[in-house]
C-alpha positions in Angstrom: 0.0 0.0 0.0 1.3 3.2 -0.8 0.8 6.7 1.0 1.5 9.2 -1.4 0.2 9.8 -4.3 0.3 12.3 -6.7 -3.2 13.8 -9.1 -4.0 17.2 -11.0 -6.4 20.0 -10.4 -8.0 20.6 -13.1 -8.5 24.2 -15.4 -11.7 24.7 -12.9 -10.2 23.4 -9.4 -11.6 20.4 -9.8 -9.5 17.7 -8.1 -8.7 13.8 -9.5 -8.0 11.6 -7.2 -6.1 8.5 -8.6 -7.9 5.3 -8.6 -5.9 3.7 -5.9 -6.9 6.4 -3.9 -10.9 5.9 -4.9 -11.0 2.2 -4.9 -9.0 2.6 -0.9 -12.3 4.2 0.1 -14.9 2.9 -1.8 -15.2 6.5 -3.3 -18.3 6.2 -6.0 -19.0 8.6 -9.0 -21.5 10.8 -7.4 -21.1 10.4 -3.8 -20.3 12.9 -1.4 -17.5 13.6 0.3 -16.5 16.1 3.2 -13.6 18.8 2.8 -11.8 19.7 6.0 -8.6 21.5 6.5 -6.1 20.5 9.3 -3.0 22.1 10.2 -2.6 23.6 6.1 -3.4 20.2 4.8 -7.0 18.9 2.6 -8.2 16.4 4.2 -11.1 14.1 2.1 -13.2 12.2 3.5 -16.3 9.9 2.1 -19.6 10.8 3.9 -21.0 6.8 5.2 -24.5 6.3 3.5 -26.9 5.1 6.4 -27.2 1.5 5.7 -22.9 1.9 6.4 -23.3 3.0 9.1 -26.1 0.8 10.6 -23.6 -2.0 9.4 -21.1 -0.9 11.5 -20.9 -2.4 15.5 -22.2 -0.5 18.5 -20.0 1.1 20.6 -22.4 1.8 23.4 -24.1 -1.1 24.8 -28.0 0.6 26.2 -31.1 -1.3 26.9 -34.6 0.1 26.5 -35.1 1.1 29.6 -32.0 2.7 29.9 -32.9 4.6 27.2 -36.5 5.3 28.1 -35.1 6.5 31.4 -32.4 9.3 29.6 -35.1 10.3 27.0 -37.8 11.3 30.3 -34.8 12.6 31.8 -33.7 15.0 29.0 -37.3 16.3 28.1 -37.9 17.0 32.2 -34.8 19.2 32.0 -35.5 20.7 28.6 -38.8 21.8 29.8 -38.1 23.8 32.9 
């Protein structure tokens, strides 16, 4: 796997990422991405669809109740 990579921008600014670079994040025609800058560098980043991220494991364990509890909780306190 390589980490650099080089592309083009194009006459309008458009940018061409290689096809390494595409096929390493599943990056579709079409789909939509996120632009952030960090410390002077692009940083590109595919936005999940919502079926992705439903696929993807939990990482808070809550039961119903739990949650059923919070919810009460939060609209008591929102409405004071």
């Amino acid at each position: 796997m390589r980490f650099l990579y080089k592309g083009k921008v194009g006459s309008k600014g458009e940018l061409f990422p290689p096809k390494e670079i595409r096929e390493q994040i599943n990056l579709k025609a079409g789909q939509s991405i996120t632009y952030r800058i960090v410390n002077g560098r692009l940083i590109v980043e595919r936005i999940l669809t919502p079926e992705e991220i439903l696929e993807k494991p939990s990482k808070v364990i809550i039961s119903l109740d739990e949650l059923k509890k919070d919810r009460l909780k939060l609209s008591e306190e929102l409405s004071q």
